[in-house]
N, C-alpha and C positions, 0 to 999 in steps of 0.2 A: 504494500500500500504506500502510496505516495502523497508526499503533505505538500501543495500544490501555491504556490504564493502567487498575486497578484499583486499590479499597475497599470493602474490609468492613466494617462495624463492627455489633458483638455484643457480649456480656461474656464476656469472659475467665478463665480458672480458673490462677493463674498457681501452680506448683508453687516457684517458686524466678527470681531475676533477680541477675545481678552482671557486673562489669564486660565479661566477654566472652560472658557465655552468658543467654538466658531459654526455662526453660521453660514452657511454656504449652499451653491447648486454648483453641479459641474455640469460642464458640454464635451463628452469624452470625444477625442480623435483619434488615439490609439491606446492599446494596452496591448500588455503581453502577461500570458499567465507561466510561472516556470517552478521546476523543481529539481532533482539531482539533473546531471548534463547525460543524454541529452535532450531530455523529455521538455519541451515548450512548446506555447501557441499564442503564436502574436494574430490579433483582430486585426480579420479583415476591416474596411472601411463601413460594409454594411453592416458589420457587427456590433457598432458602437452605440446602436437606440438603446439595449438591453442595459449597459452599463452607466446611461446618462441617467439611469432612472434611479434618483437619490433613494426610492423604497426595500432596494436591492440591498443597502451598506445597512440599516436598520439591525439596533442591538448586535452589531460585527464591530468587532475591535479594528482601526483603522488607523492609519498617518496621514495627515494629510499636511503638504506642504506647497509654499506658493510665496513668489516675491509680491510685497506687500507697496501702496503706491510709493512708501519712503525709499523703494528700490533697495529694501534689504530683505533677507528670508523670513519665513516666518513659517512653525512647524508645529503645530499640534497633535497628540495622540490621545487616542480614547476611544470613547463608544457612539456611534451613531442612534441618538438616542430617538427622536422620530424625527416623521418630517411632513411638514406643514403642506395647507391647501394648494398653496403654489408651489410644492416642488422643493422649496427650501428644506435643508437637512441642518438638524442640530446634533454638533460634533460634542458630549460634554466630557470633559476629560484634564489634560494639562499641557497648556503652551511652554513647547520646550526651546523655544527661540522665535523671539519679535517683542511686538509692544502692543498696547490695546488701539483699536481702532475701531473706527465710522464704517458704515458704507464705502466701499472704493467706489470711483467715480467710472470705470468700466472693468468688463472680463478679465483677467490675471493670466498669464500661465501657473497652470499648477499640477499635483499629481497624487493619487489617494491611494493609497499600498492598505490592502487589508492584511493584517499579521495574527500573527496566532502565537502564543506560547509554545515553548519546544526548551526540552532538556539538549543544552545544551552553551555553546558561546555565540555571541551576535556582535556585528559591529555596527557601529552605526556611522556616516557622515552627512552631509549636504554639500550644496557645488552645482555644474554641471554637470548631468549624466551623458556621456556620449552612447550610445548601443552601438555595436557595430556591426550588427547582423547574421553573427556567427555566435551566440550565445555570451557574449563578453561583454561588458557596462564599464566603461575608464569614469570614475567619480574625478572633476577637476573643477 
């Protein structure tokens, strides 16, 4: 059995962010789901309705990260706890880098990794992720 991770990454409409809560909608444009090498599956184009739809992350432990308008990162993790009439998704959990903020004034890029607990070591960074299409991700 295979314990299968996921990433999205779209722009993000983020309604509000501060220490324990972000809210947000994303509009995915790709992902890829992966696990030992070298089993993955990066989404097609048409495959990204299914992941744009904030009801999908609902009570799933999640990261989501996104450069915020001050042009610095900003990284929250936690639980998608529900999500609102419009589509909006409330993240409640803990901002592990950024500051409190408004409404942004439009879409972001950003990217929301669902994670899962696992016996074991994990690393963590931010940056730019390059993919190179050959199972490989350069964090810079």
């Amino acid at each position: 059995e295979y314990l299968f991770y996921t990433m999205e990454v779209g722009k993000c409409t983020l309604k509000s962010g501060n220490k324990t809560h972000a809210v947000f909608d994303i509009d995915v444009i790709n992902g890829i789901s992966f696990t030992n090498a070298p089993y993955e599956k990066v989404l097609m184009p048409s495959e990204t309705a299914l992941p744009s739809d904030m009801s999908n992350y609902v009570d799933k432990a999640v990261v989501l990260s996104y450069v915020g308008g001050d042009g610095k990162m900003h990284v929250h993790a936690g639980k998608l706890a529900d999500v609102g009439a419009d589509g909006t998704g409330k993240l409640v959990g803990e901002r592990l880098f950024g500051r409190d903020h408004g409404a942004l004034d439009e879409p972001v890029d950003c990217a929301i990794d669902e994670v899962a607990a696992v016996n074991g070591t994990s690393g963590v960074g931010y940056g730019m992720c390059i993919f190179d299409g050959e199972g490989r991700v350069e964090l810079a």
